[in-house]
Steps between C-alpha positions, in 0.01 A plus 500: 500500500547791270747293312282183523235682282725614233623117447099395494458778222816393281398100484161622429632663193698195400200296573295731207737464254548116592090453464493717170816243362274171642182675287348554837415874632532825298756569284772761575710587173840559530666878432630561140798573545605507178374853308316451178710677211263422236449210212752504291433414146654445184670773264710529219758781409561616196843676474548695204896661462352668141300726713802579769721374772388735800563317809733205354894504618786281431815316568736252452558175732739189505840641550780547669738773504750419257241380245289808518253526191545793260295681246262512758222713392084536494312727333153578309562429108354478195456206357809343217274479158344322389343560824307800621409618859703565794635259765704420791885455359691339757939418415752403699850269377525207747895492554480156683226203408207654676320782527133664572387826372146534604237767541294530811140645626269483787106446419259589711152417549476257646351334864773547800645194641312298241680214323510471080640304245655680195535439166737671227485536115725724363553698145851579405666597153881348416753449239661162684443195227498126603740263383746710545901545693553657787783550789403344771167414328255683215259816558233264377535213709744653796276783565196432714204720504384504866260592769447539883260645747557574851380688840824661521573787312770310178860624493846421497659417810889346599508171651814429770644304230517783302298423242232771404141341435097607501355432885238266363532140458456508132709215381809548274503487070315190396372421832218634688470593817191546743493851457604485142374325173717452198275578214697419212817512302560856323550390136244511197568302204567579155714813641822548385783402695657803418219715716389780345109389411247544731200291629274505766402207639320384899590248750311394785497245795184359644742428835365696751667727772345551835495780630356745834420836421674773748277706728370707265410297264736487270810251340822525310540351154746435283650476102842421323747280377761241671796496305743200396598679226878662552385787271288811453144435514242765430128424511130747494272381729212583350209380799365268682193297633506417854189293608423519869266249664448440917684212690 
C-alpha cells in the first residue's frame, strides 16, 4: 500500500507538468540549471608595446630538429629612425621554408564560460620592400603578419611526427586557420630592397575567431610573423587593436 501511494504521488507530478505543457493547470518552471555568469558585452583592447611589454612572452614554432631557427631573440627596443618610441622587436632566421615567431598574452576581463568573436588590427614597423627576391620567397610577400586567440594558454609544443608547432589551430603562412587569421603580407612599398628604411604600417582582418573564455574570465591572444622567407627577418611590433564582441 505504502508503495501504492508513492506511485499515485509520482504520476501526479507528471500529470502537473503534462497540464502546464497542454496550457491547462498551473505552471511549474523548470530548475536553472545553468548558473548565470553575467552579459557579456562588447570591448576593445588597445595594446600599446611603446608603453611596455609586461606580461607578453615569446617563441618560435614550425620546426623540426634539424632545421631549428636561429637568431632567435625578443626584446623591448627603440624604435630604427626615422621612427621614435619603443616596441616589441621580435628575430629569428628560418633555416628551412617556415617558421613562426610570435608573442603571446592572456586578457582578462571578461564573462566565464561566455563565447566571443575576436577581431585583430595590428601596428608593426619593417624594413622588408615589395617587389623584391628572396630564398624561398621575399620578406615582403613571404612573411605573413598573423594572429590567433585561444582558451588554452599559446605555446610551442612537439607533435609525434616531430614537428614542433603552436597548440592552436591557427592555420599555416598564407592560410588561415579557425583559431588564426592571416592579416596581411609584411612588406610596405617604396622601401628599399636593400632594408635598411623604416615604415610603420597596420594590417587587419575582419575574419573573426571564436573563442570561450577560461574560468576566470580570461583568453590567450596572439602576434607575429609566418615565415617563407629562408632568411633573417626582424620586425617591431608596435600594438594592436583587438575588438571583442559576444557570440
Amino acid at each position: 500500500m505504502h508503495a501504492q501511494k508513492k506511485l499515485y504521488a509520482a504520476l501526479a507530478v507528471a500529470g502537473a507538468f503534462t497540464l502546464a505543457g497542454c496550457g491547462g493547470g498551473d505552471f511549474i518552471p523548470v530548475p536553472n540549471f545553468f548558473p548565470d555568469y553575467g552579459t557579456p558585452v562588447a570591448s576593445t583592447v588597445t595594446i600599446d608595446f611603446n608603453n611596455g611589454i609586461d606580461g607578453w612572452t615569446s617563441d618560435v614554432a614550425d620546426y623540426t630538429e634539424h632545421d631549428r631557427p636561429t637568431e632567435v631573440a625578443s626584446a623591448w627596443k627603440d624604435l630604427p629612425a626615422p621612427l621614435t618610441g619603443k616596441g616589441y622587436y621580435l628575430i629569428s632566421h628560418n633555416n628551412s621554408d617556415d617558421v613562426l615567431t610570435y608573442a603571446r598574452r592572456q586578457l582578462d576581463g571578461f564573462v566565464k564560460h561566455a563565447k566571443y568573436l575576436v577581431t585583430f588590427e595590428m601596428r608593426y614597423a619593417t624594413d622588408a620592400a615589395t617587389g623584391c627576391m628572396g630564398v624561398g620567397g621575399s620578406r615582403g610577400e613571404s612573411v605573413w603578419m598573423v594572429a590567433a586567440a585561444s582558451y588554452d594558454y599559446i605555446k610551442t609544443v612537439q607533435q609525434t611526427n616531430g614537428n614542433y608547432r603552436v597548440n592552436v589551430d591557427r592555420g599555416n603562412q598564407a592560410a588561415s586557420g579557425p583559431q588564426g587569421k592571416v592579416l596581411g603580407t609584411q612588406g610596405v612599398e617604396g622601401l628599399s630592397c636593400s632594408g635598411g628604411k623604416w615604415a610603420s604600417t597596420t594590417r587587419k582582418s575582419s575574419e573573426a575567431i571564436e573563442v570561450t573564455a577560461d574560468k576566470d574570465g580570461r583568453i590567450w591572444i596572439m602576434l607575429g610573423t609566418d615565415s617563407g622567407f629562408e632568411g633573417t627577418n626582424a620586425v617591431y611590433l608596435q600594438g594592436a587593436t583587438v575588438n571583442i564582441r559576444p557570440l
